[in-house]
C-alpha positions in Angstrom: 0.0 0.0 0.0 2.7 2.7 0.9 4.3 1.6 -2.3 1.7 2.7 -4.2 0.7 5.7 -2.3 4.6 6.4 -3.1 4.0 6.1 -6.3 0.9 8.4 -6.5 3.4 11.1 -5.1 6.5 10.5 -7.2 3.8 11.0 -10.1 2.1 14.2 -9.2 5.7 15.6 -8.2 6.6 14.7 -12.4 3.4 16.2 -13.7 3.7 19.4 -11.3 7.8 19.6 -11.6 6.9 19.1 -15.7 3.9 21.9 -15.5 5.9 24.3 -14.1 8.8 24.3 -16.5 6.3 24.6 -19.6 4.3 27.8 -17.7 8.2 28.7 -17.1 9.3 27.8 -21.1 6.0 29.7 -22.2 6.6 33.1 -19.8 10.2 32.9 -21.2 9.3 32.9 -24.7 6.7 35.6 -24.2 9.2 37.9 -22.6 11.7 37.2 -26.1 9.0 37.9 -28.0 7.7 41.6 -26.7 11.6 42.5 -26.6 11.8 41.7 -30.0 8.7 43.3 -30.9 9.9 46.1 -29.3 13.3 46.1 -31.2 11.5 46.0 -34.6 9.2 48.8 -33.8 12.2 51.0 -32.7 13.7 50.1 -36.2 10.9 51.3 -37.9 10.5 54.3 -36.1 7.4 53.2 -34.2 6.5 53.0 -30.3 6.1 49.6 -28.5 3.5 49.2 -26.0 3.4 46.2 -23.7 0.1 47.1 -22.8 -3.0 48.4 -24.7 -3.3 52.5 -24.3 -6.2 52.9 -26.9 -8.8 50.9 -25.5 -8.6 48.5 -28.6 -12.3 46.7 -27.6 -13.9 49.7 -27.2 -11.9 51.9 -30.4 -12.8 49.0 -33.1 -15.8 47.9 -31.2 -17.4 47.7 -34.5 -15.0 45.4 -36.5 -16.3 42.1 -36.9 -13.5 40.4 -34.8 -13.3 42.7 -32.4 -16.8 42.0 -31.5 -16.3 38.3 -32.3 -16.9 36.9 -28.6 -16.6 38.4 -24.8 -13.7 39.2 -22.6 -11.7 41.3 -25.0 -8.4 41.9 -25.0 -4.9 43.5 -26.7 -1.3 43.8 -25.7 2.1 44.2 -27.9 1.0 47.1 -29.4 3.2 48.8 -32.1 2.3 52.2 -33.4 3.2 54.5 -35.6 3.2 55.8 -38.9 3.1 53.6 -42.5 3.1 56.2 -45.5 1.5 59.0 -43.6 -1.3 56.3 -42.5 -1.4 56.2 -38.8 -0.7 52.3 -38.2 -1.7 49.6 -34.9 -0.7 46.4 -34.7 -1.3 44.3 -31.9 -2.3 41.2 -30.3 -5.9 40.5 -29.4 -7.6 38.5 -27.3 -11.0 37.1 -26.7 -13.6 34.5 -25.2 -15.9 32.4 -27.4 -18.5 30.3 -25.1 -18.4 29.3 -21.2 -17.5 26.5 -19.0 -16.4 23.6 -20.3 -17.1 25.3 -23.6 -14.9 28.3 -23.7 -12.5 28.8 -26.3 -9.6 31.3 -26.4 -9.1 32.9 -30.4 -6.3 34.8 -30.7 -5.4 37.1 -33.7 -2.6 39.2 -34.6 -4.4 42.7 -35.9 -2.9 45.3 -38.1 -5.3 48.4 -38.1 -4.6 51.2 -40.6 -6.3 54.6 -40.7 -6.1 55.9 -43.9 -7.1 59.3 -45.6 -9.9 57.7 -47.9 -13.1 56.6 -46.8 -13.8 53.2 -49.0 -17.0 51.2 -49.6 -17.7 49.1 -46.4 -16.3 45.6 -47.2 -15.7 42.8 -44.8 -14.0 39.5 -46.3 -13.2 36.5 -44.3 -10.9 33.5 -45.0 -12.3 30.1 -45.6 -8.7 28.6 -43.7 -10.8 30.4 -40.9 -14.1 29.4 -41.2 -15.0 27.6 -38.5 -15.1 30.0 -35.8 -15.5 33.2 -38.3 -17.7 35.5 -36.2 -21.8 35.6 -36.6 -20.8 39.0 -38.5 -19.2 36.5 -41.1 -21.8 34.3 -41.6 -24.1 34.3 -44.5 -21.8 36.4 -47.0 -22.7 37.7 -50.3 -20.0 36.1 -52.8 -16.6 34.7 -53.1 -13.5 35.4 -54.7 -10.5 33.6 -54.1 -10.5 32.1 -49.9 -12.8 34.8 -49.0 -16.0 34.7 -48.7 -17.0 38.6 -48.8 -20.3 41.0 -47.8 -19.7 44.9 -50.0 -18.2 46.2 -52.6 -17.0 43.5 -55.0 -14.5 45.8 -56.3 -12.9 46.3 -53.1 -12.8 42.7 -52.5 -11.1 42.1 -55.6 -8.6 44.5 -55.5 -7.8 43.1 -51.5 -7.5 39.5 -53.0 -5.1 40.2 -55.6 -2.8 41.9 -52.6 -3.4 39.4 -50.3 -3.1 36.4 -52.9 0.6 35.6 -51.8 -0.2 36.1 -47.9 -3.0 33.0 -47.9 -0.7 31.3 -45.4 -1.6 34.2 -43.0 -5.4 33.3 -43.5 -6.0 36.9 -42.9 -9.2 38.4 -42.7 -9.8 41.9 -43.5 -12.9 44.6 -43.0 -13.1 48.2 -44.2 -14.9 50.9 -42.7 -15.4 54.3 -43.3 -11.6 55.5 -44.2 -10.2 52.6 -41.4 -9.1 49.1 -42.3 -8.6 45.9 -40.1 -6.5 43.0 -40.9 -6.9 40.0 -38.5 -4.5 36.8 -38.7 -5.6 33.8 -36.3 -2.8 32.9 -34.3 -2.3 29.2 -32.9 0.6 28.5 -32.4 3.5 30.9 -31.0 4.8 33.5 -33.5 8.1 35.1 -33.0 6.5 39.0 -34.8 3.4 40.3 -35.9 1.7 37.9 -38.5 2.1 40.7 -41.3 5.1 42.9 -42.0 5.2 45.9 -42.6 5.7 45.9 -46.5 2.5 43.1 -46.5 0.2 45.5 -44.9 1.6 48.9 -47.3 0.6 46.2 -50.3 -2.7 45.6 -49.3 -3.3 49.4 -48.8 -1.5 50.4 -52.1 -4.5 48.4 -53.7 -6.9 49.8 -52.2 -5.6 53.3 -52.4 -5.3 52.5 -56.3 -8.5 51.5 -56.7 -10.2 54.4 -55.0 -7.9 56.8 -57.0 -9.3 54.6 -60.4 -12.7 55.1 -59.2 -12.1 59.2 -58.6 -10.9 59.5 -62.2 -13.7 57.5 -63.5 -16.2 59.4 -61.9 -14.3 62.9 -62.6 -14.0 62.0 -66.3 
């Protein structure tokens, strides 16, 4: 009997003693990761913000993943400026279900406000279907791995840009002259799903196709 109540111990010691080092592994690689998030942004001329100052939930409370599911949250936020473009990237945070249920989704976001307000578009990847938001459900069309509610236009002109980035499985909404780009996360990532020169691409294209539909118009 003492052997085996032994035993019982010298087992719950291993799966404690092995517990601790993951949580210790997984707090290690988080704190490499925010330095190095930090570093970038410095070399880009951005701030780094281990913490969220703009109220992220309550800023883009209107974007489709932001409002995806309860308990909302953002950290490792980088900010600056992307061709006169104020520019947020960051990682968010939320709760789908309860209990037993719950789920964690994580995303990393890029948020751009431009100086051109576009048709609203919101497009969503099919590699991200699954747990796409109620926002996301019931779309108009397709083109490429999105499935897509607005402008077709718009849609078109983001799939060509983001043709290339479809292992990012990105999702991206417009609104007014702002534009969210939401990558799932799950698994750790060393950066930001998107750099830098991604994100400028996907605005070129839709700063080209709003200056195309200007001259059309004007003409």
């Amino acid at each position: 009997m003492e052997l085996i109540q032994y035993a019982f111990v010298a087992v719950l010691v291993g799966v404690l003693l092995a517990a601790s080092i993951s949580f210790a592994v997984m707090g290690f690689g988080k704190v490499l990761r925010r330095r190095r998030l930090a570093r970038d942004a410095h070399e880009s001329g951005m701030k780094f913000f281990p913490d969220d100052p703009y109220d992220v939930p309550r800023r883009y409370a209107d974007f489709a993943v932001i409002s995806s599911g309860h308990s909302p949250c953002a950290n490792n936020v980088t900010a600056g400026r992307l061709g006169g473009r104020i520019l947020r990237a960051f990682d968010f945070r939320c709760e789908l279900g309860h209990g037993t249920r719950r789920l964690t989704r994580r995303y990393s976001v890029v948020v751009a406000e431009t100086h051109q307000v576009q048709p609203s578009l919101l497009m969503w990847h099919s590699g991200d279907a699954d747990l796409a938001p109620l926002a996301a459900r019931g779309m108009q069309g397709l083109v490429g791995q999105w499935s897509y509610r607005g402008s077709r236009a718009l849609a078109e002109a983001v799939e060509s840009a983001c043709r290339h980035l479809d292992q990012a499985q990105s999702s991206i909404e417009v609104r007014g002259s702002v534009v969210l780009i939401a990558s799932p996360v799950r698994r750790a990532i060393r950066r930001h799903a998107l750099a830098l020169d991604e994100v400028a691409g996907i605005l070129k294209a839709l700063g080209d196709l709003a200056q195309d539909q200007s001259s059309s118009v004007s003409g």
